[in-house]
C-alpha positions as CSV (number, residue, x, y, z in Angstrom):
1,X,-9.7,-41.2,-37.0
2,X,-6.7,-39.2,-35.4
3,X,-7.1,-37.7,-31.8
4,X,-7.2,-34.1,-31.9
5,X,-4.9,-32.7,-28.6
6,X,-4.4,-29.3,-27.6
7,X,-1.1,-28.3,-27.4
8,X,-1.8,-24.8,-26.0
9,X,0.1,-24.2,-22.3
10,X,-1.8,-24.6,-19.3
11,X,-1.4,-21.7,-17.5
12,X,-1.0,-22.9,-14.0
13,X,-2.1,-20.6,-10.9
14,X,0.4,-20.1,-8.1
15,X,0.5,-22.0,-5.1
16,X,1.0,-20.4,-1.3
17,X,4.5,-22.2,-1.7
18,X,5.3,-21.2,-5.2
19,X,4.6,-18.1,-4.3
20,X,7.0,-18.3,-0.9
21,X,9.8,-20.0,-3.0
22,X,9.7,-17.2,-5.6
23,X,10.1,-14.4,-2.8
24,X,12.7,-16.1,-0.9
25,X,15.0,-16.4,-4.1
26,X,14.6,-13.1,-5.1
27,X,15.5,-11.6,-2.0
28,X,18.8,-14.0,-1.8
29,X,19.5,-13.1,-5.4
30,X,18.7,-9.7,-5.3
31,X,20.0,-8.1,-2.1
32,X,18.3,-5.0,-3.0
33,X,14.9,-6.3,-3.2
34,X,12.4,-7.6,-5.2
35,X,12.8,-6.4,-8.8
36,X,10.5,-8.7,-10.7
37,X,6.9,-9.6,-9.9
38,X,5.2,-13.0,-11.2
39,X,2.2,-11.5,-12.2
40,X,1.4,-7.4,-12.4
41,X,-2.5,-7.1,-13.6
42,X,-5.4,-8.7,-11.5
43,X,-8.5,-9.6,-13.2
44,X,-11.4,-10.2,-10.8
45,X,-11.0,-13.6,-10.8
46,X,-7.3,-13.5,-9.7
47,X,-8.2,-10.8,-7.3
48,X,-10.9,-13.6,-5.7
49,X,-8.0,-16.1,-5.6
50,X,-5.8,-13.8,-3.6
51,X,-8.4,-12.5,-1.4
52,X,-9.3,-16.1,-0.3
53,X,-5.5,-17.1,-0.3
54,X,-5.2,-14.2,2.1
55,X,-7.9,-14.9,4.5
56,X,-7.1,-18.8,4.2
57,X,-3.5,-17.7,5.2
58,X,-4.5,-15.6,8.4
59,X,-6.6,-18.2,9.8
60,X,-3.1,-19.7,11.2
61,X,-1.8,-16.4,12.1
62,X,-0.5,-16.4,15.9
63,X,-0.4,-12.8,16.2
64,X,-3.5,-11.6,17.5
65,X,-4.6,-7.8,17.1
66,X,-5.0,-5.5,20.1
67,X,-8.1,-3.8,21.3
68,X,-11.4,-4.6,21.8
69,X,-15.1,-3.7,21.0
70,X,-14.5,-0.6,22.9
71,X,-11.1,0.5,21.0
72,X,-12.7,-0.1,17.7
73,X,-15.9,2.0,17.9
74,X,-13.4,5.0,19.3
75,X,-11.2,4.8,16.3
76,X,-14.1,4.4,14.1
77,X,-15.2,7.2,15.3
78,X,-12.4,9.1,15.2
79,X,-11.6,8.5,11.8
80,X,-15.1,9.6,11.3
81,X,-14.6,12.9,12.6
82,X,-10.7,14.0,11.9
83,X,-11.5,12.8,8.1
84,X,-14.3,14.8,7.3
85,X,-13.0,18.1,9.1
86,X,-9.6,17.4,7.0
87,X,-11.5,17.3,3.4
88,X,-13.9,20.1,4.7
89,X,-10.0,22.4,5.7
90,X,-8.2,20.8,2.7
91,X,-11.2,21.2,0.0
92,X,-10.1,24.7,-1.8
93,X,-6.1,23.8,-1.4
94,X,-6.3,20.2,-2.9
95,X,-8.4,22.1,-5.7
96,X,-5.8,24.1,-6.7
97,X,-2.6,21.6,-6.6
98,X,-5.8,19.6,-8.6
99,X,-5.9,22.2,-11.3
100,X,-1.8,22.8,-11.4
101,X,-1.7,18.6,-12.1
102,X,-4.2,19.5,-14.7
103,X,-2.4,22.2,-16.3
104,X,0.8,20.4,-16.3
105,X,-0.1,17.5,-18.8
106,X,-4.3,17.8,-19.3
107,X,-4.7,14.0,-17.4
108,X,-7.2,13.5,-14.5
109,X,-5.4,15.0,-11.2
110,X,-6.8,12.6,-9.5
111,X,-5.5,8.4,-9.3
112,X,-6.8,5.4,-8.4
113,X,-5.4,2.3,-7.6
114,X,-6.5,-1.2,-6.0
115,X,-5.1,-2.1,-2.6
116,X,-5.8,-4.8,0.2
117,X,-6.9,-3.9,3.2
118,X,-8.2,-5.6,6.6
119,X,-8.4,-9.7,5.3
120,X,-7.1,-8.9,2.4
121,X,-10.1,-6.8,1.0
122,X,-9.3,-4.9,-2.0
123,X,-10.7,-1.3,-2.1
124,X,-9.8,1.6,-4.8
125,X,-6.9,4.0,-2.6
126,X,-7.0,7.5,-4.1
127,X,-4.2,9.6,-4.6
128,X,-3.1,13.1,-6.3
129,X,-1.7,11.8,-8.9
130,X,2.3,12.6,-9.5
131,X,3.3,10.1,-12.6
132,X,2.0,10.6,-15.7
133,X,-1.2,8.9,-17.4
134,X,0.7,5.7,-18.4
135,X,2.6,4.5,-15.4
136,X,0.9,2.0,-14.8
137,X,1.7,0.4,-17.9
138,X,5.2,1.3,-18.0
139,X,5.9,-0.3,-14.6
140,X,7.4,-3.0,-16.4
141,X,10.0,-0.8,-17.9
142,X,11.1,0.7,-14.2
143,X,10.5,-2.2,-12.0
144,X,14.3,-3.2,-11.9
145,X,14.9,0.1,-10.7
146,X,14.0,-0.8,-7.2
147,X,15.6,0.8,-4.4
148,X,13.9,-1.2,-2.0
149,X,14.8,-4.1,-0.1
150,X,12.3,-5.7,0.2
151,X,9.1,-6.4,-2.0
152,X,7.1,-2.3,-2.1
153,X,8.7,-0.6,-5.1
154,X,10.9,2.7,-4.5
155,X,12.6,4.3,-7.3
156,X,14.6,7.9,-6.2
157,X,14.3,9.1,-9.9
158,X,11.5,7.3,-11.2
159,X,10.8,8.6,-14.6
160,X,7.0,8.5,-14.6
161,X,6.6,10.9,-12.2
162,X,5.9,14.4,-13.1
163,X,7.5,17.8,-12.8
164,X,4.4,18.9,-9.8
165,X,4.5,15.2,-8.9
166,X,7.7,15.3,-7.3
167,X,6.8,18.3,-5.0
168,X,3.7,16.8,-4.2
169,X,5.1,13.2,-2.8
170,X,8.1,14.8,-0.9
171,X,5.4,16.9,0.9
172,X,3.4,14.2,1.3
173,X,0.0,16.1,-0.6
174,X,-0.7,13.6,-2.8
175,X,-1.6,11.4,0.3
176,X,-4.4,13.7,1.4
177,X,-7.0,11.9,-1.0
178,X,-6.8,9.0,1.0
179,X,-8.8,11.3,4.1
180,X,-12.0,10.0,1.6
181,X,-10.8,6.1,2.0
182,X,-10.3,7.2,5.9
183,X,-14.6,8.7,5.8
184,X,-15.7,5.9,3.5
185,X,-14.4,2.9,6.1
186,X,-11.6,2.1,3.4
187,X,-8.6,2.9,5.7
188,X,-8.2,3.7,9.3
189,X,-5.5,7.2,10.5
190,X,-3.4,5.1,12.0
191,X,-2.4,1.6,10.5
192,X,-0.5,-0.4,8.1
193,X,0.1,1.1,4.9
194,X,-2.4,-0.7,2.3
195,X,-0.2,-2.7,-0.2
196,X,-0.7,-3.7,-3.5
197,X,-2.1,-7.1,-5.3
198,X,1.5,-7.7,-6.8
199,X,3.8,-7.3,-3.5
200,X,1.0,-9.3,-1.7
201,X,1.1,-12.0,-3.9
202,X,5.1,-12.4,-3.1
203,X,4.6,-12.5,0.7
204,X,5.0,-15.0,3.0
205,X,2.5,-15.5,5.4
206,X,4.7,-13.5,7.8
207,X,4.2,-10.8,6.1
208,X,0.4,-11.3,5.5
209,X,0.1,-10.8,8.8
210,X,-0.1,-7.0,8.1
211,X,-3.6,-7.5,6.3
212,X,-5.1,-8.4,10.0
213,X,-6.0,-4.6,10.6
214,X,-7.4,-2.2,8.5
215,X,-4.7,-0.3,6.6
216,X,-4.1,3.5,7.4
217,X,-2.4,6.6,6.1
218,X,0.1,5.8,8.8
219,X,1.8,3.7,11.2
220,X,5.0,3.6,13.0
221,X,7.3,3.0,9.6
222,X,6.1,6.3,8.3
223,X,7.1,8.3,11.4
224,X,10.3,6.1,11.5
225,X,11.9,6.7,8.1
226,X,8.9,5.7,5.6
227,X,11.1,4.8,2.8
228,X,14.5,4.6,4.5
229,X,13.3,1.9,6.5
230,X,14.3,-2.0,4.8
231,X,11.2,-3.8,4.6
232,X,11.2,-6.9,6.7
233,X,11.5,-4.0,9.7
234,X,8.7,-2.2,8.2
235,X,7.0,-5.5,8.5
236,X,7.9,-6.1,12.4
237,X,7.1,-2.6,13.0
238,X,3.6,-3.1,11.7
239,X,3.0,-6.3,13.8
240,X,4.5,-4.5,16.6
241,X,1.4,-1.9,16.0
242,X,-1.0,-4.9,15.4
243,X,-0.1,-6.3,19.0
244,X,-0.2,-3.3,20.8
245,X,-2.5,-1.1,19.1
246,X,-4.7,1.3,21.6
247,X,-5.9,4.9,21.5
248,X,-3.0,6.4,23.4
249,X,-0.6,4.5,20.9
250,X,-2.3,6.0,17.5
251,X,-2.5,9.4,19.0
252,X,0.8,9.3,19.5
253,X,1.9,7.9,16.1
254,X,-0.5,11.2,14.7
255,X,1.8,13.4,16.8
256,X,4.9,11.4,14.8
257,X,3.5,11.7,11.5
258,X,2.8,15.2,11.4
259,X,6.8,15.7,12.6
260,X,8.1,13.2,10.4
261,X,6.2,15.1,7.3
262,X,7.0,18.6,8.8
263,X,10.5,17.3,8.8
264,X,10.0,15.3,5.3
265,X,11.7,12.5,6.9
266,X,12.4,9.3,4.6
267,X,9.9,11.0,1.8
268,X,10.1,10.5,-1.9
């Protein structure tokens, strides 16, 4: 009796060192950044995987975060307070720029997308949404169109985003969603920008060592240049934060945001 054998592939999970080797040729191949990614939707399963890769990854970090008990109930509270006076000022002029995304192509003004935050916890970031109802699926189309050096896509003339959408990122409005991440214990005012399952799953454990703080709206990057800035100094920046991170440092990187939006500095 013949031996039935399956011939199907065997897809094969990537390792902490595939995953290194694949990032470090890119970025010697492709001088202006990442412009493919090895895998682009997470099922739960692969989102367990890179959670626990994350956390198994940080356990050998030597950077160790700043503050104590004492700096971490503050900022809690803070966040607390600053986000929900925010939504409670913002609530009738994020309605309307809500009902002009409405009007402009009848989709849900409002987007959702999964991110990691502190130990590589993923959490649902909300955003006004400035692409249009598809661009998720049709990041495969723009992904070589990567202005960035590094592995967080930037595209100047992206072609998914939306007549209102433009106005709205350049101002930075469609970030002021993410005050409900801020209330809800998502995110933190001041920290590392939250970044995707498919750029975390290209970083070395360098750059994992980001995920060892709650992410925030913004840190020193965004009052330095946002996306002007290359991204392995957008990385050193954020340890820089991670190591020295106190109350009188994040009131101080508020004071920069709010200039560096005023000013539109680095904004796309």
């Amino acid at each position: 009796m013949a031996e039935n054998k399956d011939t199907r592939p065997v897809k094969r999970t990537l390792s902490e060192d595939d995953i290194t080797d694949v990032t470090l040729q890119q970025m010697k191949e492709n001088k202006e950044g990442v412009t493919s990614y090895p895998i682009l939707d997470f099922d739960a399963r692969a989102m367990g995987l890179l959670t626990t890769g994350v956390q198994e990854t940080l356990k050998s970090s030597q950077v160790k975060p700043a503050g104590g008990l004492g700096y971490r109930f503050v900022k809690r509270a803070f966040d607390i307070v600053v986000s929900a006076l925010a939504l409670l000022i913002l609530l009738i002029p994020l309605g309307i720029v809500m009902l002009a995304i409405y009007i402009e192509d009848k989709g849900n003004p409002i987007f959702s997308q999964v991110r990691l935050t502190e130990n590589g916890r993923p959490f649902k970031m909300y955003k006004l949404r400035s692409m249009c109802m598809d661009a998720e699926e049709r990041f495969a189309e723009v992904m070589k169109e990567n202005e960035s050096d590094g592995l967080a896509f930037k595209a100047e003339h992206d072609p998914r985003v939306t007549k209102i959408g433009d106005f709205i990122r350049r101002t930075s409005i469609d970030e002021l969603p993410q005050f409900f991440n801020v209330l809800k214990g998502d995110m933190s005012i001041i920290g590392p920008r939250p970044p995707l399952p498919r750029e975390v799953v290209l970083y070395t454990p360098e750059h994992m060592d980001r995920l060892l703080v709650k992410g925030g709206l913004s840190c020193i990057c965004q009052t330095e240049g946002r996306s002007d800035m290359p991204f392995e100094e957008w990385v050193d920046t954020d340890i820089e934060y991670i190591k020295k991170r106190s109350v009188w440092l994040d009131l101080k990187l508020m004071v920069k945001t709010f200039t560096a939006v005023v000013k539109r500095k680095g904004a796309r």
